[in-house]
C-alpha positions in Angstrom: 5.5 10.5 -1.1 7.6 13.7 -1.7 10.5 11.3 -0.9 10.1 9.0 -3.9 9.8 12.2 -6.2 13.3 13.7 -5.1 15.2 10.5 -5.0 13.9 10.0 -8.6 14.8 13.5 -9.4 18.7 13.1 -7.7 18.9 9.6 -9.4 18.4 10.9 -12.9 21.3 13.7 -12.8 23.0 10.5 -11.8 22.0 9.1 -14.9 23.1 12.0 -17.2 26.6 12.0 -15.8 26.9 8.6 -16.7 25.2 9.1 -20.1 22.6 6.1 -20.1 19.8 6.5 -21.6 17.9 4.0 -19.2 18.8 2.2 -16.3 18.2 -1.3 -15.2 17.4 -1.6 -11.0 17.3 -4.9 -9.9 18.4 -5.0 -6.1 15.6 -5.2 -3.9 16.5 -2.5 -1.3 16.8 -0.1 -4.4 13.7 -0.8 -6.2 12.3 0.1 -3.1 13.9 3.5 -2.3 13.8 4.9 -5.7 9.7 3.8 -6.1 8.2 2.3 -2.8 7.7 -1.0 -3.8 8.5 -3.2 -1.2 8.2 -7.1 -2.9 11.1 -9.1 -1.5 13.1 -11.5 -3.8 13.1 -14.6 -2.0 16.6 -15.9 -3.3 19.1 -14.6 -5.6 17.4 -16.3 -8.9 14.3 -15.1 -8.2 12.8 -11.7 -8.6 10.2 -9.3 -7.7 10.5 -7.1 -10.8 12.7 -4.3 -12.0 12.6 -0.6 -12.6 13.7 0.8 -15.9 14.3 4.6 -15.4 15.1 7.0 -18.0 15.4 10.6 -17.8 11.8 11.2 -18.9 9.9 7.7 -18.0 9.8 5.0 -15.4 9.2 1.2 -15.4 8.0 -1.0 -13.1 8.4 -4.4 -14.5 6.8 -7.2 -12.7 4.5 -10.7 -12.5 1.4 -11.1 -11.6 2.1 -12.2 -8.3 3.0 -8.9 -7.7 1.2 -6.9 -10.2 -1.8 -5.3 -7.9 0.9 -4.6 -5.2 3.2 -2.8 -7.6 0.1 -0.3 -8.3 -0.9 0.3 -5.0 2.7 0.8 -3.5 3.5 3.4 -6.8 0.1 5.0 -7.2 1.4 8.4 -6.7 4.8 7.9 -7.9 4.2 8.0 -11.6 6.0 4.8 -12.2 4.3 2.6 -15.4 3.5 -1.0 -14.3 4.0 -3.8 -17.2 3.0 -6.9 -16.7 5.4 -9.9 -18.2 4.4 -13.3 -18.3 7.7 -14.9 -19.3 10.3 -13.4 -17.5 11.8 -9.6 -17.5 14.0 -10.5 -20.5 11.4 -11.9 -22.6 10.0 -8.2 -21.8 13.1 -5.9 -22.2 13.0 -5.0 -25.6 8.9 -3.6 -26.0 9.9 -1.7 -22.8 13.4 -0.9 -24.0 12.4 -0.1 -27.7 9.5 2.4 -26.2 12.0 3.7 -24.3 14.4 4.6 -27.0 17.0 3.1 -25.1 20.6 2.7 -27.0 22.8 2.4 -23.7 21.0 0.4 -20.9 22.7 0.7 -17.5 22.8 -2.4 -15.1 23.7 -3.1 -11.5 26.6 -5.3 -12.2 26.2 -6.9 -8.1 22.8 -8.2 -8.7 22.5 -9.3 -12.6 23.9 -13.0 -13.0 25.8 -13.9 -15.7 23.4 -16.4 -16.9 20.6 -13.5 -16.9 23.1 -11.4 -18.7 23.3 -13.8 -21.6 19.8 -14.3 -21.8 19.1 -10.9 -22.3 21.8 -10.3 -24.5 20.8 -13.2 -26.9 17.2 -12.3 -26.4 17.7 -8.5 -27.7 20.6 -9.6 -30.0 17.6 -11.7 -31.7 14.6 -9.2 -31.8 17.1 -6.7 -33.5 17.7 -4.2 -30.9 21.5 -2.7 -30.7 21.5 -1.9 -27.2 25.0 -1.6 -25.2 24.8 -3.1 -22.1 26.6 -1.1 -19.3 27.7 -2.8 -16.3 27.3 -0.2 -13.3 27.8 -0.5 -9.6 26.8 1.7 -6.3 24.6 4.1 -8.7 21.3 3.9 -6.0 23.6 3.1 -3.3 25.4 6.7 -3.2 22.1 8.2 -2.6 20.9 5.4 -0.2 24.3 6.3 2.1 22.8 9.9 3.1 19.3 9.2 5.2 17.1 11.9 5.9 15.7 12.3 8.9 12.5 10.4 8.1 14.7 7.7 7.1 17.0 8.0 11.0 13.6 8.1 12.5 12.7 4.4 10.9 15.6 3.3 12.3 15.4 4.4 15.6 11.8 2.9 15.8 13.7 -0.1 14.6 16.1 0.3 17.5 13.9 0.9 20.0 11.9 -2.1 19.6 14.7 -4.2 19.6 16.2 -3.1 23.0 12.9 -3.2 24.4 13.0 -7.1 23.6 16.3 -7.4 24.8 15.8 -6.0 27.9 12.7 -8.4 28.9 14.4 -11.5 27.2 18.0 -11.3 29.6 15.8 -10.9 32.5 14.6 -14.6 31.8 17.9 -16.2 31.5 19.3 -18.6 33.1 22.0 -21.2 33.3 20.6 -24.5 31.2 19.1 -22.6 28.8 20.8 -23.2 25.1 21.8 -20.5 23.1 18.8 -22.0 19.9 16.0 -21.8 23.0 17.4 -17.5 23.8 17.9 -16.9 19.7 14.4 -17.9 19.6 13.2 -15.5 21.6 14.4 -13.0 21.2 13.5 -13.5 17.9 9.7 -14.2 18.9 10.0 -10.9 21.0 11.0 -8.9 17.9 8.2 -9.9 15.5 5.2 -10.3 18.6 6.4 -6.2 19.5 5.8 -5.6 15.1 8.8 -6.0 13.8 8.3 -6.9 10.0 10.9 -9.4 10.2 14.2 -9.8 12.1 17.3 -8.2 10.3 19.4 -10.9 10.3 19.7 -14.3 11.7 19.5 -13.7 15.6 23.1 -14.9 17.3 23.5 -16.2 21.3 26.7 -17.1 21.5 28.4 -18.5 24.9 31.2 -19.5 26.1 34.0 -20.5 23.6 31.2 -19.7 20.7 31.3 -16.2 21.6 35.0 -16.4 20.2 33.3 -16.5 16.9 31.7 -13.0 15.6 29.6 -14.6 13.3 28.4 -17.7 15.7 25.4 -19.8 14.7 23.1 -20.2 18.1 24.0 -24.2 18.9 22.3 -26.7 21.7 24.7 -25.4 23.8 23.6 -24.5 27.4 24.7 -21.5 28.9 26.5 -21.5 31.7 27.3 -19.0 35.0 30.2 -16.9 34.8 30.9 -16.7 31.3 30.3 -14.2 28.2 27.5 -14.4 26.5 27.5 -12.5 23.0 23.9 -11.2 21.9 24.3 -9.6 18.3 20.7 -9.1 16.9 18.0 -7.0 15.4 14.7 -6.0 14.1 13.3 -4.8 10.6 10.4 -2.0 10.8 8.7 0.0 8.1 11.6 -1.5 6.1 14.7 0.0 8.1 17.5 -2.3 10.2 18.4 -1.9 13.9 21.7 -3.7 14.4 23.3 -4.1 18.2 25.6 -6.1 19.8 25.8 -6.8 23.5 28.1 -9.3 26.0 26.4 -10.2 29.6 27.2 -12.6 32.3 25.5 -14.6 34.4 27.2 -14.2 37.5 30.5 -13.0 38.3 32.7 -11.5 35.5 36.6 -12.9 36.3 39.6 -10.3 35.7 40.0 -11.4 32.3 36.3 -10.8 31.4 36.3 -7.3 33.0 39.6 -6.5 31.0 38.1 -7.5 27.7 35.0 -5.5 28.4 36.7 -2.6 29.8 39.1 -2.9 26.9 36.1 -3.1 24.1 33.8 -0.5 25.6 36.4 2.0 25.7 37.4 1.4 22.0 34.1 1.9 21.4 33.6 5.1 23.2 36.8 6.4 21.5 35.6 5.5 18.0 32.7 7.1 18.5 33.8 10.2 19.8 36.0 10.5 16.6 33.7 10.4 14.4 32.3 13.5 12.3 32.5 15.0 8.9 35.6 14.4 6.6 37.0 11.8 8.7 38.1 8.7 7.1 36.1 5.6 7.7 39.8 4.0 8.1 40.9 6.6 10.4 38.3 5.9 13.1 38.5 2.3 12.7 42.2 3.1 13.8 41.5 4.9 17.1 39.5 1.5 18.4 41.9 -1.1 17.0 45.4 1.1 18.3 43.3 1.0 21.9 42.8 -3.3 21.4 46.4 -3.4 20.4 48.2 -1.3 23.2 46.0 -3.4 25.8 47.4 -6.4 25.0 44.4 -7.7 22.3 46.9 -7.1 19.0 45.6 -9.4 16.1 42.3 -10.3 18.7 40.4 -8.1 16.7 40.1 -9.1 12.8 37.1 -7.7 12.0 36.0 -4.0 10.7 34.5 -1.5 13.6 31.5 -1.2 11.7 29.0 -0.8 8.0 26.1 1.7 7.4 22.6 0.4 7.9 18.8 1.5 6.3 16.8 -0.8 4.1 19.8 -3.0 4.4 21.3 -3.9 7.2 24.7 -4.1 5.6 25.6 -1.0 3.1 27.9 1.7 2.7 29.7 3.2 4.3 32.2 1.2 6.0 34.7 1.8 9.4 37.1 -0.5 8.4 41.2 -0.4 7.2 39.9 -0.8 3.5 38.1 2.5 3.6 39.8 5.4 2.6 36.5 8.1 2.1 35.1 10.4 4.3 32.3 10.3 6.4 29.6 12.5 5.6 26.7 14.0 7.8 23.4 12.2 7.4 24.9 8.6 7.7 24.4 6.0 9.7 27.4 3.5 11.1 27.5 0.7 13.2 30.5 0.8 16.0 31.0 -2.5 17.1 34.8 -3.4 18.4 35.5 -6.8 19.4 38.4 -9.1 20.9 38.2 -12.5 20.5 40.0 -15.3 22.7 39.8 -19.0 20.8 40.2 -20.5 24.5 38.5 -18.2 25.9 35.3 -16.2 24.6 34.8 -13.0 23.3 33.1 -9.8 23.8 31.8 -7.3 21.0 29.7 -4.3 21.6 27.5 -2.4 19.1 26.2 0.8 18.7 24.4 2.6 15.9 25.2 6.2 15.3 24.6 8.7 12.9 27.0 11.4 12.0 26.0 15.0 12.4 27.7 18.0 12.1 29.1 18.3 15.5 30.2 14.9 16.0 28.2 11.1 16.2 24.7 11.1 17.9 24.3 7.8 19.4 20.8 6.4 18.6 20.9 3.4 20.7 19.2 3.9 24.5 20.5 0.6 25.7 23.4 1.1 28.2 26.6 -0.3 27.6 28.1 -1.1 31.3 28.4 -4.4 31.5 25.0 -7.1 32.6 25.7 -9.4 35.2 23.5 -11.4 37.6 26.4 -10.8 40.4 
């Protein structure tokens, strides 16, 4: 519980640099690092409630579908539960008006315009002069450090997922279809405890492997070409994210040059990363080895995002990201090359940077799976 009494702590000298007098959290994963509450908007127009923080009080604003799960998950966090009945912005301005609050804070990636308007008009009418602040990344620049309770989660997360993994490929065979292998691995995942799976499961063969963000199809799978797995499992709230590319049966020349070609990125980005290097510059060192093997422009993607309660945040190992890595994160490292007529191959590893370099958290093996 000591977690959610520090992060609160850190989050408010956020707060006073920014000079609000309360802030308005509405994006899932951050109502549920800053408090513990873990109800899950189901789309982007609905919500599970909001946290109003100020530098003295917090808010837990919710429904009642959610009300008697709200005081269980924050019992000991000191966070006040109100109850609305007709929506957060009939509420805002009892709980901003307690509150004192002249300069309300918002996260600008989550609040729609439409819900903007409403709670501008509806605070507008009850007399309030609140300025509202748009505001992005606030929680998330905290969220991109993880403690060690937090790299532990995700290795659980990690472990779980490889073990499925490892039991699913040893069922494979050609005729399966890449829905029919999605589907169990995804069945694996949540039947081992996962809370959910992190993302949409992808089997990709053949030519489909081509595309990094592949949607499993009927398609059967066939001997002697790539197979992409990307997939992963949610646990106690934290992401496991891994990529790998098998074969069922005998990898030709050009398959063992893409792998080689790919793993060895990999192991190159990986061994540059540590504290103060640019997300951009270690994306370099694994696209320079694609290029100079003949992949140039096979490659499009970034090397890899930071996972926790989402299994895509910050930071990024891309050419778009200029700032430092710092010790405590945790990156994906996933190079690619992709081949329209061909296939592709990506592999993915999750790391987390420490003060003497990257530890690797994944114990799956990246040599390269074959029936041959």
């Amino acid at each position: 519980m000591h977690h959610y009494k520090n992060r609160l702590i850190q989050f408010r000298k956020l707060l006073a640099k920014k000079q609000f007098d309360v802030f308005l959290v509405l994006i899932e994963e951050n109502r549920r690092y800053l408090s513990g509450f873990t109800g899950e908007d189901n789309s982007f127009d609905e919500s599970a409630g909001a946290l109003l923080i100020s530098a003295s009080h917090a808010v837990l604003a919710t429904d009642s579908r959610f009300e008697l799960q709200a005081c269980n998950e924050t019992l000991n966090q000191k966070f006040e539960i109100v109850k609305y009945e007709k929506g957060l912005e009939k509420a805002l301005p009892d709980i901003l008006t307690a509150m004192h609050c002249k300069r309300l804070g918002f996260e600008s990636t989550r609040l729609s315009y439409k819900a903007y308007l409403k709670i501008a008009k509806k605070l507008k009418s009850d007399g309030l002069e609140v300025e509202l602040i748009p505001c992005e990344t606030l929680v998330e620049n905290l969220r991109i450090i993880k403690d060690e309770d937090e790299i532990k989660a995700t290795r659980k997360a990690l472990v779980l997922a490889e073990m499925v993994f490892a039991d699913v490929i040893k069922t494979l065979k050609p005729g399966m279809t890449e829905k029919e292998t999605a589907w169990a691995m995804d069945k694996g995942m949540r039947e081992a405890g996962a809370d959910c799976v992190s993302f949409p499961t992808i089997c990709a063969s053949g030519l489909n492997s081509a595309l990094p963000h592949a949607i499993p199809t009927n398609r059967r799978l066939q001997a002697d070409e790539p197979i992409l797995f990307d997939w992963g499992a949610r646990l106690n709230g934290y992401c496991s994210d891994t990529t790998r590319t098998i074969v069922l049966g005998r990898p030709d020349k050009l398959f063992t040059k893409v792998y080689s070609t790919v793993r060895d990125a990999q192991r190159f980005a990986i061994d540059a990363i540590r504290p103060g290097v640019t997300g951009k510059a270690v994306d370099a060192v694994a696209r320079n080895h694609i290029h100079s093997n003949g992949f140039k422009d096979k490659f499009g993607h970034g090397l890899g995002h930071g996972t926790g309660l989402a299994v895509h945040e910050g930071p990024r190992l891309s050419r778009l990201y200029d700032k430092p890595l710092d010790t405590g994160m945790i990156i994906t490292v996933e190079p690619g090359v992709y081949l329209p007529d061909w296939g592709g191959v990506r592999i993915e590893n999750q790391v987390v940077v420490r003060e003497d370099g990257a530890e690797v958290l994944n114990t799956l093996d990246t040599a390269l799976i074959s029936s041959s």
